[in-house]
N, C-alpha and C positions, 0 to 999 in steps of 0.2 A: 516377185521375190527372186532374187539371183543366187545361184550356186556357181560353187568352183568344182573346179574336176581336178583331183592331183595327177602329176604328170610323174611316171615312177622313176625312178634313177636306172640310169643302168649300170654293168660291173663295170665299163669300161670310162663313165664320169667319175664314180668312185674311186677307180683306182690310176688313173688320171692325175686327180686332186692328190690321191696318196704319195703319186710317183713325187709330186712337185714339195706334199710336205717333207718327203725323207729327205731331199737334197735341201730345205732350209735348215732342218735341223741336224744333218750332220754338220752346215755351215756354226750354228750356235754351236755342237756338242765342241768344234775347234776354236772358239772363243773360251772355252772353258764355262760356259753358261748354263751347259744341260748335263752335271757333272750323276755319274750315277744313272739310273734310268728319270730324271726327274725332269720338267717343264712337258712340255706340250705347245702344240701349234694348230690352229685349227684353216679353213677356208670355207666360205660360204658355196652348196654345191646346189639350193633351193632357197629360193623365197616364200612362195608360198605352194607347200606351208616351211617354212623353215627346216632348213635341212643343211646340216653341216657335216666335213669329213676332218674328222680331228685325229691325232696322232691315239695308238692305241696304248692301252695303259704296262707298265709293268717292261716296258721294253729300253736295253739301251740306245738312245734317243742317234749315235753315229753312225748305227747299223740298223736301220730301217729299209727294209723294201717296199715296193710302191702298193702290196697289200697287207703292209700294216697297219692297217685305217681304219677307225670304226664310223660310222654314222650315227648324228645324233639330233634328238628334236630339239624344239624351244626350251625343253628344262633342261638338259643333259641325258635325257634318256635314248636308250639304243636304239633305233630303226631299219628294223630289214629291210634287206633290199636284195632280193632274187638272184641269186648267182651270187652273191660277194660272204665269204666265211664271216659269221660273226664273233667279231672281235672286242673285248672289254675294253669302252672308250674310260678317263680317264676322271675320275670323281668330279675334277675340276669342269668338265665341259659344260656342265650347267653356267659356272660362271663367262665361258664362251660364249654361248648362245647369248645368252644375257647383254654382252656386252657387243653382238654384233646385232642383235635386233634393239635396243636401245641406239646406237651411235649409226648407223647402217653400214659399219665398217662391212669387209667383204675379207678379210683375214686377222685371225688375232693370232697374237705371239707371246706364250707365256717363258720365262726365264729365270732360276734362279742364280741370276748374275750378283756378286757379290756387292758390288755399289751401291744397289738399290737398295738391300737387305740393311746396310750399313746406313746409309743416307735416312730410311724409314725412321730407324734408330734415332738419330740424332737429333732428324726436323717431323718429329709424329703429327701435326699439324699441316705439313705439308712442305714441300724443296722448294724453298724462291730461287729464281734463274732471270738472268737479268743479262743487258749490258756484252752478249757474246755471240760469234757469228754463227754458234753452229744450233741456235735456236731455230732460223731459215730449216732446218732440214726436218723440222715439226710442223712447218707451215706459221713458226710466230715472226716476228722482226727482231732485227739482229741489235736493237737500238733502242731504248727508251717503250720497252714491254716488259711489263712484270708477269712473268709466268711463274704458275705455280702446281708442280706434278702434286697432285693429291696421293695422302698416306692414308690407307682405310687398314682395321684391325683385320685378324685373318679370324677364320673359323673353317671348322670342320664341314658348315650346314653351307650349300651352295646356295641355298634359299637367303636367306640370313647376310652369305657375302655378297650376293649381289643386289639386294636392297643397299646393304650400306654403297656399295659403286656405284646406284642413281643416286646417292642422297650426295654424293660426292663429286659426282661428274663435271666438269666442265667440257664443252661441247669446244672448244679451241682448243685445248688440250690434251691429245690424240694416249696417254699414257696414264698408268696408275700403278702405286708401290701396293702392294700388303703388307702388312709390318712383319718382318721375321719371316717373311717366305718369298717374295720376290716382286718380278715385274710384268705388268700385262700392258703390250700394247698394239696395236692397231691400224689398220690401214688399208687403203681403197683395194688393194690385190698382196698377194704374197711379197711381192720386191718392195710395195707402199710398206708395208709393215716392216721389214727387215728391215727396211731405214730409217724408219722412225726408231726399233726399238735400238738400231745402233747408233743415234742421235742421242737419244734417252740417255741410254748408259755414257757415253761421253759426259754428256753434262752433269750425269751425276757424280761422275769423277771427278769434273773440273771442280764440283761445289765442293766437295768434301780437302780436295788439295788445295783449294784457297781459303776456305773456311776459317 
């Protein structure tokens, strides 16, 4: 019989990870994406067992320092860590975690960018995207792929919304709307995911102005 031994965090992985969320998300808050204190951004800071450094709740997302960070397990729940202030991570983290131990992304990026919001609207089944070069920057082809960002309803219960994002997931498809609140997306490191999620919103620009 095999046991694992957890390896603790220290403050200065923690806030590390933090330094690096504040500077993406002041990059969103000037996109206009993180209007208000609202989205979140997480980064993978453990595997096992799971352990993430997500933006902390309640905060305006452009003026973040690097220990505004909370830490959080496989559900979204808080996790000490010895030396770091604990900080109220952000309801949503549950569907973080969720969506980095499902996918094994290693950074997720929540936004509520207004394209998506609109786009969800429109096509509740889900964004077809076709026929355009800037699908390459999701990892699909630029040419004769049908991609399709899945729309999933939102809820309050993070239980609940990430059930419905594995019933929805496609595993090529690095992004996901909730209807009426935004966009979650995804990628190997904090720069993987920035581009994907500014890949995303392009195309879902381009769907709604050719539409």
């Amino acid at each position: 019989m095999s046991s694992s031994i957890e390896i603790a965090l220290t403050p200065e992985q923690v806030y590390e990870a933090g330094g690096r969320l504040a500077v993406e998300a002041a990059r969103f808050t000037g996109y206009g994406w993180m209007r208000g204190t609202s989205g979140n951004i997480s980064e993978v800071v453990s595997r096992e067992p799971l352990r993430l450094a997500v933006t902390a709740s309640g905060l305006d997302k452009g003026e973040l320092r690097a220990a505004d960070v909370a830490v959080v397990g496989p559900r979204g729940e808080s996790v000490a860590v010895e030396g770091v202030e604990p900080l109220r991570p952000s309801a949503e983290a549950g569907l973080h975690a969720r969506v980095a131990a499902l996918t094994g992304a290693d950074a997720v990026v929540h936004v509520h960018a207004l394209n998506a919001v609109v786009a969800g609207r429109r096509w509740p089944g889900g964004v077809l995207l076709r026929d355009v070069e800037t699908l390459k920057g999701i990892g699909r082809l630029a040419h004769d792929d049908e991609v399709t960002v899945p729309v999933i309803r939102n809820s309050q219960d993070m239980g609940e919304l990430g059930d419905w994002f594995e019933a929805a997931y496609d595993p090529r498809t690095p992004a996901v709307i909730v209807a009426d609140h935004g966009l979650y997306a995804w990628g190997t490191d904090l720069k993987h995911a920035r581009h994907v999620t500014e890949c995303v919103e392009w195309l879902l620009a381009y769907a709604l102005a050719t539409a």
